[in-house]
mmCIF file of the N, C-alpha and C atoms, coordinates in Angstrom:
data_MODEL
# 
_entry.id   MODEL 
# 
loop_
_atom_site.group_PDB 
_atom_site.id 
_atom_site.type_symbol 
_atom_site.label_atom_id 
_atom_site.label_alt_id 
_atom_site.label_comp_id 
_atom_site.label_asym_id 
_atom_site.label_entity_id 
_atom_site.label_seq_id 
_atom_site.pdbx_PDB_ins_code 
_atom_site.Cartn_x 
_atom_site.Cartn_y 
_atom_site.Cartn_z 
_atom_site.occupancy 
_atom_site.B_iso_or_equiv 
_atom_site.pdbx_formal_charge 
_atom_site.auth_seq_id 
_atom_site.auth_comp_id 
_atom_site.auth_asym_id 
_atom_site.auth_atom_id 
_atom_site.pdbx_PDB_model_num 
ATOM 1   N N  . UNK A 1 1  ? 21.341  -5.465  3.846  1.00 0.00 ? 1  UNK A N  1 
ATOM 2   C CA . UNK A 1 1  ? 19.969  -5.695  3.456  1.00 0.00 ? 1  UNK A CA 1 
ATOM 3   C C  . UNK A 1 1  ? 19.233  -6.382  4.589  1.00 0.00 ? 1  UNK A C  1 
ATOM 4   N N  . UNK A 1 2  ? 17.767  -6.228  4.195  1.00 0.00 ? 2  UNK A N  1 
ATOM 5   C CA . UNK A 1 2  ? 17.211  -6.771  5.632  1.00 0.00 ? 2  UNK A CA 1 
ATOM 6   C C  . UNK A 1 2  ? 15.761  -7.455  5.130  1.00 0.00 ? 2  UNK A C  1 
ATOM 7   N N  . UNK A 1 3  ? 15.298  -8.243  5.635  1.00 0.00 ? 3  UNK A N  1 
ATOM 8   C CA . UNK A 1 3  ? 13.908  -8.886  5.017  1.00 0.00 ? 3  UNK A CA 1 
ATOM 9   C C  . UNK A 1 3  ? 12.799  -7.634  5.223  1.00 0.00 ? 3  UNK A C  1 
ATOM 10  N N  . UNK A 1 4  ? 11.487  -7.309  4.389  1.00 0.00 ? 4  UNK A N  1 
ATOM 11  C CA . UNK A 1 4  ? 10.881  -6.434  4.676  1.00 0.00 ? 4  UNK A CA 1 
ATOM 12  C C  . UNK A 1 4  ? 9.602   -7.412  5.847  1.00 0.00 ? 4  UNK A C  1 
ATOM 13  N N  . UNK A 1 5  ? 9.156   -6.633  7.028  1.00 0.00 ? 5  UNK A N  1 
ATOM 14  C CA . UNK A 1 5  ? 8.403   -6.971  8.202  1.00 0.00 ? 5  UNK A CA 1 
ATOM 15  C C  . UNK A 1 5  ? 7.123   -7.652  7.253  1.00 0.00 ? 5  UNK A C  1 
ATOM 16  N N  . UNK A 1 6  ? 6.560   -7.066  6.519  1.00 0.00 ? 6  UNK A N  1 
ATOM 17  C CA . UNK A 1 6  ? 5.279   -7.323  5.630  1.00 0.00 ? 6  UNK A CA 1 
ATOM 18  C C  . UNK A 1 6  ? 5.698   -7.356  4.159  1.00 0.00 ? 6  UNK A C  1 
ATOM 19  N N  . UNK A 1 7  ? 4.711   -8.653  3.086  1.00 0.00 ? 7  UNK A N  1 
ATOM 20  C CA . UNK A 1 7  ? 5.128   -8.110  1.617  1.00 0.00 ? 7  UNK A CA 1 
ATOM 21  C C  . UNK A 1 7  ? 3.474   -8.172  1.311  1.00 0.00 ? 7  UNK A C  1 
ATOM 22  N N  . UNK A 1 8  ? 3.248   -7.058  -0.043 1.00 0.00 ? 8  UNK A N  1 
ATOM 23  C CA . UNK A 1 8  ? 2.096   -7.172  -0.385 1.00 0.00 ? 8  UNK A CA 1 
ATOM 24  C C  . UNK A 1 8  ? 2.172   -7.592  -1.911 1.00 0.00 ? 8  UNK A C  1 
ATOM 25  N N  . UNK A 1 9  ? 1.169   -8.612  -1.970 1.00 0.00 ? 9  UNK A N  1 
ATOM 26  C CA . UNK A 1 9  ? 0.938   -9.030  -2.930 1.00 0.00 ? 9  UNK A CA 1 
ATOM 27  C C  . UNK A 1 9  ? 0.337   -8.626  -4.095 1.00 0.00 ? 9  UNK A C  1 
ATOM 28  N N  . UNK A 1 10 ? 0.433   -8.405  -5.434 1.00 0.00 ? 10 UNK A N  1 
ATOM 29  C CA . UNK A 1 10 ? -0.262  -7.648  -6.421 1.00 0.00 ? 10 UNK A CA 1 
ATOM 30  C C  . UNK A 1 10 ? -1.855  -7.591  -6.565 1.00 0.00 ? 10 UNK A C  1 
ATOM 31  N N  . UNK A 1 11 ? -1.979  -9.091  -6.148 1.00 0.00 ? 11 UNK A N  1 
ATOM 32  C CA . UNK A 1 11 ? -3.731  -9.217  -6.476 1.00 0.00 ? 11 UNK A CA 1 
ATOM 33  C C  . UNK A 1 11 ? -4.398  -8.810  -4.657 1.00 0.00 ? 11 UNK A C  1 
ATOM 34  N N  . UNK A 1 12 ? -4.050  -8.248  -3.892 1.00 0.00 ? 12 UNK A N  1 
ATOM 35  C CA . UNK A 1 12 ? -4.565  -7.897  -2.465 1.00 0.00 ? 12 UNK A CA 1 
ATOM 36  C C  . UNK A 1 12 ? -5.150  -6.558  -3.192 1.00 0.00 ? 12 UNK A C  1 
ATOM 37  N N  . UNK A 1 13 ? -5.988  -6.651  -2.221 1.00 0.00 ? 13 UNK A N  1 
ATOM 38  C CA . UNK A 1 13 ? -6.950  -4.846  -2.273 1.00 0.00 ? 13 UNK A CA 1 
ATOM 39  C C  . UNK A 1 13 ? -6.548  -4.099  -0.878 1.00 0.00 ? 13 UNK A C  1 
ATOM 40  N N  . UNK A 1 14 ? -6.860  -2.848  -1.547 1.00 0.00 ? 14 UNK A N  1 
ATOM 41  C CA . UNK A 1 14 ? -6.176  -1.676  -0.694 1.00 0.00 ? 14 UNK A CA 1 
ATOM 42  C C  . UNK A 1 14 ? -6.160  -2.051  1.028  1.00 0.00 ? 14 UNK A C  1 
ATOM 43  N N  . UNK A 1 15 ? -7.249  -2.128  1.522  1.00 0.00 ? 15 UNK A N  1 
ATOM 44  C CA . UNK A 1 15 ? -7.943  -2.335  2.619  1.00 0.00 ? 15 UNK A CA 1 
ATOM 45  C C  . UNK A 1 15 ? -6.919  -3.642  3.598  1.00 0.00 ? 15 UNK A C  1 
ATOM 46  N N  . UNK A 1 16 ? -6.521  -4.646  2.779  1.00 0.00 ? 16 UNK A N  1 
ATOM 47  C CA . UNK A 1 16 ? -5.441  -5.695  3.738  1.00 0.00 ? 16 UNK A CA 1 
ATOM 48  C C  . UNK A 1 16 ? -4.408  -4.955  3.182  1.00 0.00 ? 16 UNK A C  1 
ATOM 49  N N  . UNK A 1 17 ? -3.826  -4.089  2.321  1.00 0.00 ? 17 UNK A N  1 
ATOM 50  C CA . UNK A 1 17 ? -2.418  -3.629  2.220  1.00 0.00 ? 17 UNK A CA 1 
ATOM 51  C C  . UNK A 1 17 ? -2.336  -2.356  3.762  1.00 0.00 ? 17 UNK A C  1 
ATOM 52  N N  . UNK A 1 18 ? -3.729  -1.390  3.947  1.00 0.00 ? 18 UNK A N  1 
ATOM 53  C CA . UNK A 1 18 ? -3.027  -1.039  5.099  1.00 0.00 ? 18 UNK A CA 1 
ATOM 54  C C  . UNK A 1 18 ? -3.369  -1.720  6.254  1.00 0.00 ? 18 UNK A C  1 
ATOM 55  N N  . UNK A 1 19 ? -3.938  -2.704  6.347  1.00 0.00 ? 19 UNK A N  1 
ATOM 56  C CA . UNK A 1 19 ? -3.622  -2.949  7.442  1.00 0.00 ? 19 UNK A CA 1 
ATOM 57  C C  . UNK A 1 19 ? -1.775  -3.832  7.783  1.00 0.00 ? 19 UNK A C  1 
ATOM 58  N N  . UNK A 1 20 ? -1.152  -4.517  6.788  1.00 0.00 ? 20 UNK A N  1 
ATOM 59  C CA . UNK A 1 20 ? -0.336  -4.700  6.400  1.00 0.00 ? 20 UNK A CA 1 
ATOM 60  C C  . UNK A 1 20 ? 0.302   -3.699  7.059  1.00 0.00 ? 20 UNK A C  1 
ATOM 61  N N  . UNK A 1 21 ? 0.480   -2.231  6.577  1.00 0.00 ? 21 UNK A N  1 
ATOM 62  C CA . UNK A 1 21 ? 1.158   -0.712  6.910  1.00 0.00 ? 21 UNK A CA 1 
ATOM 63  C C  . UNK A 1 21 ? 1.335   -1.022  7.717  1.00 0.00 ? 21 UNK A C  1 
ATOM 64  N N  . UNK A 1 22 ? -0.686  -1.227  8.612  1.00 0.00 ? 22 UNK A N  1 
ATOM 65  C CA . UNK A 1 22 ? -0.522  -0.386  10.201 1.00 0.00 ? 22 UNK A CA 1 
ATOM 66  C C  . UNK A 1 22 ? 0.179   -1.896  11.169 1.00 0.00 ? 22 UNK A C  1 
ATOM 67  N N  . UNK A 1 23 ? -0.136  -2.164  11.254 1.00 0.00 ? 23 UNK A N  1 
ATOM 68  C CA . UNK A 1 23 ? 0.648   -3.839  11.832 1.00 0.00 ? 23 UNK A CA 1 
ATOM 69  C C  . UNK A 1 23 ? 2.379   -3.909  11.978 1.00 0.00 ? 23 UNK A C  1 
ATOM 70  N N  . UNK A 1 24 ? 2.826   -3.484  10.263 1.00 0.00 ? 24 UNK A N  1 
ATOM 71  C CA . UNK A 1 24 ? 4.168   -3.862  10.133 1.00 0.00 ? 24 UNK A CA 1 
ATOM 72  C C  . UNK A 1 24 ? 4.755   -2.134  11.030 1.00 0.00 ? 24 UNK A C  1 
ATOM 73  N N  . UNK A 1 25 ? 3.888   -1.122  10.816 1.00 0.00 ? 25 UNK A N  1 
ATOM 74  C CA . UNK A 1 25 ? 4.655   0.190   11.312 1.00 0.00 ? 25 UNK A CA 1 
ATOM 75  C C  . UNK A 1 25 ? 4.772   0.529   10.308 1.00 0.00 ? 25 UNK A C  1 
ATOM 76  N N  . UNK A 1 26 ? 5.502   0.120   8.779  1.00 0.00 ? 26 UNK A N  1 
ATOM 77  C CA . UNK A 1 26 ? 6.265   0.481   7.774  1.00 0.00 ? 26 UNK A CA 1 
ATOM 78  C C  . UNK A 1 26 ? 5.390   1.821   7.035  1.00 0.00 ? 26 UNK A C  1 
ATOM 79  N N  . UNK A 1 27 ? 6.058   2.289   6.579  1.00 0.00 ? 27 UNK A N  1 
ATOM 80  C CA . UNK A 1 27 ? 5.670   3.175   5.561  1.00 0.00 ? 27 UNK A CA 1 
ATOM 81  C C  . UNK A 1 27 ? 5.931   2.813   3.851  1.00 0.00 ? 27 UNK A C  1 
ATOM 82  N N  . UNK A 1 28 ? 6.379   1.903   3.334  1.00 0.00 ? 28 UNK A N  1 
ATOM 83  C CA . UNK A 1 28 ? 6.696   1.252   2.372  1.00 0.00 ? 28 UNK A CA 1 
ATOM 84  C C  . UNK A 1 28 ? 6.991   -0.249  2.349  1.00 0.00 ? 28 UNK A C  1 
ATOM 85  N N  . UNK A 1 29 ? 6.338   -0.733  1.837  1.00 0.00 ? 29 UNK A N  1 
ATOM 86  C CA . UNK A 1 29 ? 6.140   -2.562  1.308  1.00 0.00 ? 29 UNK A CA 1 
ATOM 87  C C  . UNK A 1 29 ? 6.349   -2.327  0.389  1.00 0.00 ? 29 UNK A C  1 
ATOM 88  N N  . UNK A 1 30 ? 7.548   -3.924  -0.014 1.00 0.00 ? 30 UNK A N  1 
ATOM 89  C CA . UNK A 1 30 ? 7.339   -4.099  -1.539 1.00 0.00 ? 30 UNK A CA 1 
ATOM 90  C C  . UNK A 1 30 ? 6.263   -5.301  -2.108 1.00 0.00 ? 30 UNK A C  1 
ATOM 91  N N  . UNK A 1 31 ? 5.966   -4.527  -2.999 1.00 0.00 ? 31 UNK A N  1 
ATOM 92  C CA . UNK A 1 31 ? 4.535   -5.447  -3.735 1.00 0.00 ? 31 UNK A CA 1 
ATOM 93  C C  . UNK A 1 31 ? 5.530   -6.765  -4.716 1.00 0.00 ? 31 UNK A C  1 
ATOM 94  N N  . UNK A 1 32 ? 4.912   -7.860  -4.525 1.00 0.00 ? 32 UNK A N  1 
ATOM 95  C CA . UNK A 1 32 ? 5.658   -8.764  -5.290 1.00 0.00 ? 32 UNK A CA 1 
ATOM 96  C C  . UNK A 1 32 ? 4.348   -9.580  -5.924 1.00 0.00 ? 32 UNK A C  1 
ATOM 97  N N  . UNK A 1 33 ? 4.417   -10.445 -7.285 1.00 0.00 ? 33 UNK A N  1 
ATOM 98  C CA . UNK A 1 33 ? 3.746   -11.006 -8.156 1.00 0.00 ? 33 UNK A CA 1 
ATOM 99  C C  . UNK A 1 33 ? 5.035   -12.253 -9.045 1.00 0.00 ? 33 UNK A C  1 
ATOM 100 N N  . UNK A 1 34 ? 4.200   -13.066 -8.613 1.00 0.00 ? 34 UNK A N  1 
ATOM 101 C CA . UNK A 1 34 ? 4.848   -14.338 -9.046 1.00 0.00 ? 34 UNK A CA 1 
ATOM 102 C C  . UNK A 1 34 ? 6.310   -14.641 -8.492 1.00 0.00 ? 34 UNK A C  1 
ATOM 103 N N  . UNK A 1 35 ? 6.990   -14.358 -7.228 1.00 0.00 ? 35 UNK A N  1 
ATOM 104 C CA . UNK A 1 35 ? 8.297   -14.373 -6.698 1.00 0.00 ? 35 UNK A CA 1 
ATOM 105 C C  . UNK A 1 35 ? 9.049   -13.170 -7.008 1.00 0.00 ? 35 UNK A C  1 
ATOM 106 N N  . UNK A 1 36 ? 8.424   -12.012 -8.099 1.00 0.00 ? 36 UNK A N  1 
ATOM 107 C CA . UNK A 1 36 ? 9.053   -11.089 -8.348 1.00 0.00 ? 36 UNK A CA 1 
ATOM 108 C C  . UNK A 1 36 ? 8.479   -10.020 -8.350 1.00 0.00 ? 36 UNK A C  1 
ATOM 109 N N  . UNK A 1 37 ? 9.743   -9.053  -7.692 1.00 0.00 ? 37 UNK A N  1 
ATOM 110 C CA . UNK A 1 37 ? 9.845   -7.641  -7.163 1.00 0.00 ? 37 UNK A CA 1 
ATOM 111 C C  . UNK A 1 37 ? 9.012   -6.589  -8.339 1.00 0.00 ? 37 UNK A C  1 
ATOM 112 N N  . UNK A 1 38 ? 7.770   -6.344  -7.750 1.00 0.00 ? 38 UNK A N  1 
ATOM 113 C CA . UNK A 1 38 ? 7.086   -4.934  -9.136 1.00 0.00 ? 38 UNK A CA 1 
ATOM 114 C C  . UNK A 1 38 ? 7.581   -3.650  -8.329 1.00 0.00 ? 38 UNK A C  1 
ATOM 115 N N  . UNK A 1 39 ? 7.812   -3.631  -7.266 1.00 0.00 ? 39 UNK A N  1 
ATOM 116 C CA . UNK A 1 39 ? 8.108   -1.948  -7.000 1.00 0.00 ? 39 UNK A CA 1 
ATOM 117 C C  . UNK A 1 39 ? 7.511   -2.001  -5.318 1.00 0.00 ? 39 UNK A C  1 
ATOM 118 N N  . UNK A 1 40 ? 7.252   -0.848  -4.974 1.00 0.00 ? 40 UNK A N  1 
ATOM 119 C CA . UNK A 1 40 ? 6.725   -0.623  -3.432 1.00 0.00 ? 40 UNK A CA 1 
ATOM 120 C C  . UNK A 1 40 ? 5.613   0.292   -3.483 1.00 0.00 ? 40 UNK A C  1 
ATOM 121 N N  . UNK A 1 41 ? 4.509   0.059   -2.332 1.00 0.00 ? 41 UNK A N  1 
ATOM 122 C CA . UNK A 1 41 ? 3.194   0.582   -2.015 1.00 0.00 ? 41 UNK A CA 1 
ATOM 123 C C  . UNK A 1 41 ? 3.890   1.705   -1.054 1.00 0.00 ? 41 UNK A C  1 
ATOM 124 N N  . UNK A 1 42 ? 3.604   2.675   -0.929 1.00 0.00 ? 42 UNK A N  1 
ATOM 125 C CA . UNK A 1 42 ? 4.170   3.889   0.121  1.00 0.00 ? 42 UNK A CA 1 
ATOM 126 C C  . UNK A 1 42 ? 2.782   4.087   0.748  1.00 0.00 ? 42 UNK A C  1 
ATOM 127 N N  . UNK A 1 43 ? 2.572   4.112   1.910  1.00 0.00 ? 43 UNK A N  1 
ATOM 128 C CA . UNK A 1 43 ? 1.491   4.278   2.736  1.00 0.00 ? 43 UNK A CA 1 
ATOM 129 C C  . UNK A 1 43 ? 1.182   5.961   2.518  1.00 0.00 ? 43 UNK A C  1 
ATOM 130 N N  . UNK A 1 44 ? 1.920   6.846   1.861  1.00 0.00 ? 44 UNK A N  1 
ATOM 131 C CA . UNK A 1 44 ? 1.393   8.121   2.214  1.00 0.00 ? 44 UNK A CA 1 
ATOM 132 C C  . UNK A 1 44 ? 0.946   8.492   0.994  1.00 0.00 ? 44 UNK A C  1 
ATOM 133 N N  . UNK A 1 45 ? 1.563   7.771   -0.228 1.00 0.00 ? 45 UNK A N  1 
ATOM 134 C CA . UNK A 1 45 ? 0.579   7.673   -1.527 1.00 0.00 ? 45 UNK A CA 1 
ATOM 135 C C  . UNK A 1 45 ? -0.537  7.107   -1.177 1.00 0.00 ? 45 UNK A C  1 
ATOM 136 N N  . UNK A 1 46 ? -1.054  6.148   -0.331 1.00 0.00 ? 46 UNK A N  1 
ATOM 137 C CA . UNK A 1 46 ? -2.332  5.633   -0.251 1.00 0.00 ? 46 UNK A CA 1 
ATOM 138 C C  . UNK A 1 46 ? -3.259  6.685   0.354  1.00 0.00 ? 46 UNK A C  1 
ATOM 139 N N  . UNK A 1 47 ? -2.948  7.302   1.067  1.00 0.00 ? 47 UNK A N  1 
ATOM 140 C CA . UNK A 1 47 ? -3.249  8.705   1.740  1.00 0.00 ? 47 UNK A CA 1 
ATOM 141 C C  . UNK A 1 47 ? -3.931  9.645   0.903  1.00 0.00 ? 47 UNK A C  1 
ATOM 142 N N  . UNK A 1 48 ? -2.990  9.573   0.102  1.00 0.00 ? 48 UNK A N  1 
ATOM 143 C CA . UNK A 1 48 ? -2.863  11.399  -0.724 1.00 0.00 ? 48 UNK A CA 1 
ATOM 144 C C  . UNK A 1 48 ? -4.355  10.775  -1.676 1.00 0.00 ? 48 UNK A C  1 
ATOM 145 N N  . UNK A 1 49 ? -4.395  9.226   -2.444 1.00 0.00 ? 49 UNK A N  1 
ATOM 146 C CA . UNK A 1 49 ? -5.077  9.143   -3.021 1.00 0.00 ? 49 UNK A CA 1 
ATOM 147 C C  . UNK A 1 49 ? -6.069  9.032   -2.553 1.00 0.00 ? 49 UNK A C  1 
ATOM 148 N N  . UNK A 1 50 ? -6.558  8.709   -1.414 1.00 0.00 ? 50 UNK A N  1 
ATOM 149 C CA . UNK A 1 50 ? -8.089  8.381   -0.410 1.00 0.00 ? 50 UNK A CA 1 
ATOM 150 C C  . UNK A 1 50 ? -8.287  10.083  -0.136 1.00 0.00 ? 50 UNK A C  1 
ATOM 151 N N  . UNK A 1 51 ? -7.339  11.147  -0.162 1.00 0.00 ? 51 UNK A N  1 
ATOM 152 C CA . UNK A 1 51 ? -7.817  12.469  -0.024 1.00 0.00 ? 51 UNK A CA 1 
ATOM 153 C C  . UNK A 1 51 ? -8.606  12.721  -1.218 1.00 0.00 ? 51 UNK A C  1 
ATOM 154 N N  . UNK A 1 52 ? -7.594  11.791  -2.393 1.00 0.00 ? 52 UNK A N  1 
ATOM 155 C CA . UNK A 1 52 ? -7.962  13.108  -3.773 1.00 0.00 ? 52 UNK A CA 1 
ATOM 156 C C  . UNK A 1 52 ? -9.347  12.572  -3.840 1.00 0.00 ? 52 UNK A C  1 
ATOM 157 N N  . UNK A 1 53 ? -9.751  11.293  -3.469 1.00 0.00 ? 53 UNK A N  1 
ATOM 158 C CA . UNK A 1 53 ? -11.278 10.372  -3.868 1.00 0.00 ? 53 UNK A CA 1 
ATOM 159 C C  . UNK A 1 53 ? -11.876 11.073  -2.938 1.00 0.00 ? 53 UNK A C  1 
ATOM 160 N N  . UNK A 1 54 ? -11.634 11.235  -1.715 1.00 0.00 ? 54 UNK A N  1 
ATOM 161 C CA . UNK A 1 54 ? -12.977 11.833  -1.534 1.00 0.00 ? 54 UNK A CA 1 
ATOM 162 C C  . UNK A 1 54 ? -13.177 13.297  -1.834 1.00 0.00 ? 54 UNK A C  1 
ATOM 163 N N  . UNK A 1 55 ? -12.197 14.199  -2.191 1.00 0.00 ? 55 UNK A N  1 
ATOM 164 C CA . UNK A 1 55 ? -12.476 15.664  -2.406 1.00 0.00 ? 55 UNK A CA 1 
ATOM 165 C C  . UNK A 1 55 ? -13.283 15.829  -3.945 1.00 0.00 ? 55 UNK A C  1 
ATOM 166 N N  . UNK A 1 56 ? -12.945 14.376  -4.959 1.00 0.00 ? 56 UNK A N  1 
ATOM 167 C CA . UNK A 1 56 ? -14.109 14.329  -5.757 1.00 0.00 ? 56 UNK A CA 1 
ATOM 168 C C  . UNK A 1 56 ? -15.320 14.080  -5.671 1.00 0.00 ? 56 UNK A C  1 
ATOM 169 N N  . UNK A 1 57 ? -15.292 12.884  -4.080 1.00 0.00 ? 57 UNK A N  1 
ATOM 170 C CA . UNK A 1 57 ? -17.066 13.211  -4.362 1.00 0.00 ? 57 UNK A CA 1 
ATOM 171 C C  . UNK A 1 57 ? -17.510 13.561  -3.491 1.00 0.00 ? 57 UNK A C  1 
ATOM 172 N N  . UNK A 1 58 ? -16.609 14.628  -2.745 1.00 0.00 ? 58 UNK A N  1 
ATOM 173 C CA . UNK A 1 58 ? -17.131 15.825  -2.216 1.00 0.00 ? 58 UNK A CA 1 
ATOM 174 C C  . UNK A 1 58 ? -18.118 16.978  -3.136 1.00 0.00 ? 58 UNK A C  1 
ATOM 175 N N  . UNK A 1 59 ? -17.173 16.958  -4.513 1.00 0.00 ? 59 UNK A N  1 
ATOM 176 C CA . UNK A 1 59 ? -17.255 18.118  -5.557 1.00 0.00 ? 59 UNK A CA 1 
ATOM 177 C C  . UNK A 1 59 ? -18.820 17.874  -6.733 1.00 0.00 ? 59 UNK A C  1 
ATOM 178 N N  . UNK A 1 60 ? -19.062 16.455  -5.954 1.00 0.00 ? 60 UNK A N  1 
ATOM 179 C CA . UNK A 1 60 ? -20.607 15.814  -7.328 1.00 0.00 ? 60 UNK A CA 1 
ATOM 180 C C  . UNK A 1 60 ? -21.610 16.088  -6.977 1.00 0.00 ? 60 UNK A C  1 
# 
């Protein structure tokens, strides 16, 4: 096991989580809330979802 380079915190907004990404290199942080582990942010889910937002308001 190995410490992760960056952790993101539950209450942070998108915008310091990638820079978090771009800084650490990583492609996955784990998000933690109150000392404990909720799961991991994947930088290419953040992606896919900033595509799907703007191809909606591309579509209005």
């Amino acid at each position: 096991m190995y410490s992760p380079p960056k952790i993101i915190f539950s209450r942070e907004n998108m915008q310091l989580d990638m820079k978090k990404h771009e800084r650490s290199g990583a492609w996955n942080l784990p998000v933690v809330e109150n000392n404990t582990y909720l799961g991991f942010v994947s930088k290419a889910k953040i992606f896919t979802a900033y595509r799907k937002k703007l191809q909606r308001q591309k579509e209005e």
